[in-house]
C-alpha angles and dihedrals in degrees: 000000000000129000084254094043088055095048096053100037125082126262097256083062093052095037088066104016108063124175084221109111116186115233120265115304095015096078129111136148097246105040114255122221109240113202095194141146097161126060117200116226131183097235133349087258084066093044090050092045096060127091125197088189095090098025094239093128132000124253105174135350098259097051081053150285136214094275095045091047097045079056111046082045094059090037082053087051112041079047088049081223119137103233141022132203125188121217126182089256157344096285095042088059090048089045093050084057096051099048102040084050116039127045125180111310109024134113134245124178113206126187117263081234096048120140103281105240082052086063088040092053099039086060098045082056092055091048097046118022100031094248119141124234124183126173121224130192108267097229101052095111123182088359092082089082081077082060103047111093128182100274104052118113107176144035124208119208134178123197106223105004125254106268105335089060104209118167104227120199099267097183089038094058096040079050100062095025090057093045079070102036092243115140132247124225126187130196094210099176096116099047093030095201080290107091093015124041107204111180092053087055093056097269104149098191125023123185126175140195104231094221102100109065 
């Protein structure tokens, strides 16, 4: 399946015919799960000559393996997102945003009804690491452009929202987030790129948590 064929077809298709095919000697019709550390290669040169950046080959069980790249491609698919990457869990993948993101003194804006380990973490960013957090009502809309200074750099949405389930304006927000090159981020566990599309609706970054479905 091609980048255009995913886009175009419906989610049952993506969620079972994926454009990912493993390297020589891993593939199979049904994906096999693949418990490895070590990766077994001909001569050092081989193994030096190998990269696990663009999952072409594989170089050591955390960097991937069969199993884990068959399903950050189809998470990538049924998402129509470009690339996937697996963490251990929901707030590792919050925390890799975050991170790779935000440095001390900037600025990130995070919804009043936001997962709570997000808002646990975010503190412990303020306290810590000197960047700001500050918590906005999730259905503000458009009128989080009146938030945004210039030091924020990224923008945390939920749709909906955890537990008390609220639908923010999702093309409202990237709007006014984009007018000021700042970034938007969505915690998509509970629509899954199944019931929300999120990149077509201006979201930059999505991460789930795959608990849901």
């Amino acid at each position: 399946m091609t980048k255009k064929e995913a886009q175009i077809s419906g989610v049952a298709t993506r969620a079972i015919h994926s454009a990912y095919t493993a390297p020589d000697g891993f593939g199979a019709f049904p994906v096999a799960i693949h418990h490895a550390s070590t990766v077994l290669f001909d001569s050092v040169a081989a193994m030096r000559s190998r990269s696990w950046q663009d999952k072409s080959s594989y170089t050591y069980g955390l960097h991937g393996t069969p199993t884990s790249f068959t399903l950050e491609a189809r998470l990538a698919e049924i998402e129509q997102g470009n690339h996937c990457l697996l963490v251990p869990s929901g707030l590792a993948a919050i925390t890799l945003i975050d991170l790779a993101l935000l440095k001390s003194g900037d600025d990130v804006l995070i919804p009043d009804n936001v997962y709570n380990p997000n808002r646990d973490l975010a503190n412990w960013l303020s306290q810590n690491y000197g960047i700001s957090a500050r918590f906005y009502d999730p259905l503000i809309g458009a009128g989080i452009a009146e938030l945004i200074q210039e030091n924020t750099r990224l923008i945390w949405t939920e749709a909906p929202g955890s537990v008390s389930m609220e639908v923010p304006d999702i093309p409202a927000i990237c709007a006014a987030a984009h007018a000021r090159g700042v970034l938007v981020a969505l915690d998509n566990t509970w629509s899954a790129g199944i019931a929300f599309p999120a990149f077509a609706h201006g979201v930059d970054i999505i991460m789930q948590a795959l608990t849901k479905y």
